[in-house]
C-alpha angles and dihedrals in degrees: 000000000000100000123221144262091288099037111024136181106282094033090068097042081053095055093045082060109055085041090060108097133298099260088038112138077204091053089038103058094038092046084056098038083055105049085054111115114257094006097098119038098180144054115281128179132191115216125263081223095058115140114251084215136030133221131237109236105249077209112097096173147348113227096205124170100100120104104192132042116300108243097198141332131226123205114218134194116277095038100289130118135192118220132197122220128194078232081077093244136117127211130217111211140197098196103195095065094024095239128150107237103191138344125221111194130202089041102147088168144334142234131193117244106174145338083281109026146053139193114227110200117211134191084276104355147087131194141170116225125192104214098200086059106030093223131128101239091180144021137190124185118187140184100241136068108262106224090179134340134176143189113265102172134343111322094344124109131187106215128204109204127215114253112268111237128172124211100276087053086255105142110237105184135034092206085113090060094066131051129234139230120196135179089210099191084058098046087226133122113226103179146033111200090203115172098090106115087192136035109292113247095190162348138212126194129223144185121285095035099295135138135189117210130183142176147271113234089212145355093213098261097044126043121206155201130223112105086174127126108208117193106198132194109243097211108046093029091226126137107245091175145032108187103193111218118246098246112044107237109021125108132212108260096196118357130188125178132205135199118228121202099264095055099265124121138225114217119198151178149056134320128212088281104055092255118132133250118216114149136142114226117194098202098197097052103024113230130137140196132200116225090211104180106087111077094198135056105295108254090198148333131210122208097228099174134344095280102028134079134176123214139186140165137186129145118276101237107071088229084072099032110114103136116083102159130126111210120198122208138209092205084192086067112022091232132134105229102172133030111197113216127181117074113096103200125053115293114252104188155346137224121172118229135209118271097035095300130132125191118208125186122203151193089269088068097251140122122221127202116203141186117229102210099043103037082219110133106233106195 
């Protein structure tokens, strides 16, 4: 602050300073400009408790110019670094001398393109931004609010837009039921991914220039019904797959997907009712099959062998968490072979070890070692 008429300003930070440490260079120069005659016109004291000797500060420099949390912070080439703030904004530093270099506002979130670019995704715009010249080399504007967009070649984007409400929760627009491609450097939209018969939730992308999208079970005003997966072709924009969902009626709640080794994919989650999804899904031909063993929303799966996965759920506050089982699966067959019993509190993770073994840690602070073959735990 600025003081006040007995203790102003300069006089405290006169007195921070003398208060620094012994050897201080701080407590040094301000001990001498004190006991310089006329200088100081009142009593001043240094404490009994003062360090011998002080601490260099760890801290080289404070990047401040955000008002609102940082949301994450990405290093670049040439010591410099962008962060993304919750304020929408993103920040351009030189980290040597601490200076903001440039603000982009409207940055809700951010996707790498490239070694070079980036695309910054605002509340209704889209823009490419080369990073080693700090310049936009592109920039998209659209009608609709983006609830989520990424790059999916070059200068093309696929875009997920929010559910339309008005204020009486009615929904005005299905724009949020379809799914976008634009050629963003053209400003023109080349494809229209129609089939969702609900707002899209999400999309992951995959090799070879596929996606998989699927659907919100409510906006919070509305409630739907489209339980499908749907795998598209991004470049021609056409749906190659409908996976229909296990329980009719009954939409992921949260869904994550994960690639194995052979091109096949692993989809898994929880749906609106608390049940779990676990299913392997073979894209080029196909077939699926359905994991059925966890009662309640998977919480992870590791990809042990080729043909073999390992799966386990539990909630993710410890109040709701009662499955601690580690089920292993043969994918070939679809089959649970091995139910791994032992931990007592939810499974936090899996690594596979040499000689067919695997090691899991858990919420009850242990660690288990187990042997594949077997299903005995060893350790």
């Amino acid at each position: 602050g600025s003081g006040d008429e007995l203790w102003p300003a300069f006089k405290i930070l006169l007195q921070l300073g003398v208060e620094h440490a012994d050897d201080s260079p701080i407590t040094k120069q301000v001990e001498e400009w004190l006991n310089v005659d006329g200088n100081c016109d009142w009593l001043w004291m240094r404490s009994a408790s003062r360090p011998e000797h002080y601490v260099p500060d760890p801290c080289l420099s404070v990047l401040e110019g955000h008002t609102k949390e940082v949301k994450n912070v990405f290093p670049l080439p040439n010591g410099r670094a962008l962060s993304l703030s919750d304020d929408k904004s993103l920040r351009f530093w030189e980290l040597e001398s601490a200076q903001c270099q440039q603000t982009l506002e409207d940055a809700h979130s951010i996707k790498r393109i490239d070694g070079h670019r980036i695309l910054i995704i605002g509340k209704r715009t889209l823009r490419v931004w080369n990073i080693v010249t700090s310049d936009i080399e592109y920039s998209l504007n659209v009608l609709c609010d983006i609830r989520d967009a990424m790059p999916v070649s070059d200068n093309r984007a696929l875009i997920i837009y929010e559910v339309q409400l008005d204020e009486d929760g009615v929904r005005i627009s299905s724009d949020s039921f379809n799914l976008q491609i634009w050629d963003v450097g053209k400003s023109s939209c080349e494809h229209i991914l129609r089939g969702h018969l609900a707002p899209v939730a999400g999309v992951i992308l995959l090799p070879e220039g596929r996606a998989i999208s699927w659907c919100i079970s409510t906006d919070g005003s509305n409630t739907y019904d489209d339980d499908t997966l749907r795998l598209w072709d991004m470049q021609s924009g056409e749906c190659l797959q409908i996976l229909e969902g296990e329980r009719k009626g009954s939409c992921p709640s949260w869904l994550t997907l994960d690639e194995l080794s052979d091109s096949s994919v692993i989809v898994w989650g929880g749906d609106m009712h608390g049940l779990p999804i676990l299913f392997h899904w073979e894209l080029k031909s196909g077939r699926k099959e359905l994991l059925n063993g966890h009662d309640s929303p998977l919480a992870g799966v590791f990809e042990y062998s080729r043909d073999c996965l390992l799966s386990w759920c539990g909630a993710y506050s410890p109040e709701e968490d009662d499955d601690h089982r580690l089920l292993v699966w043969d994918l070939k067959t679809g089959t649970c072979v091995h139910e791994l019993k032992g931990h007592q509190g939810g499974i936090q993770g899996v690594h596979a070890l040499l000689d067919d073994r695997a090691l899991s840690w858990s919420r009850d602070g242990t660690i288990r070692i187990w042997a594949m073959e077997s299903g005995q735990c060893l350790n």
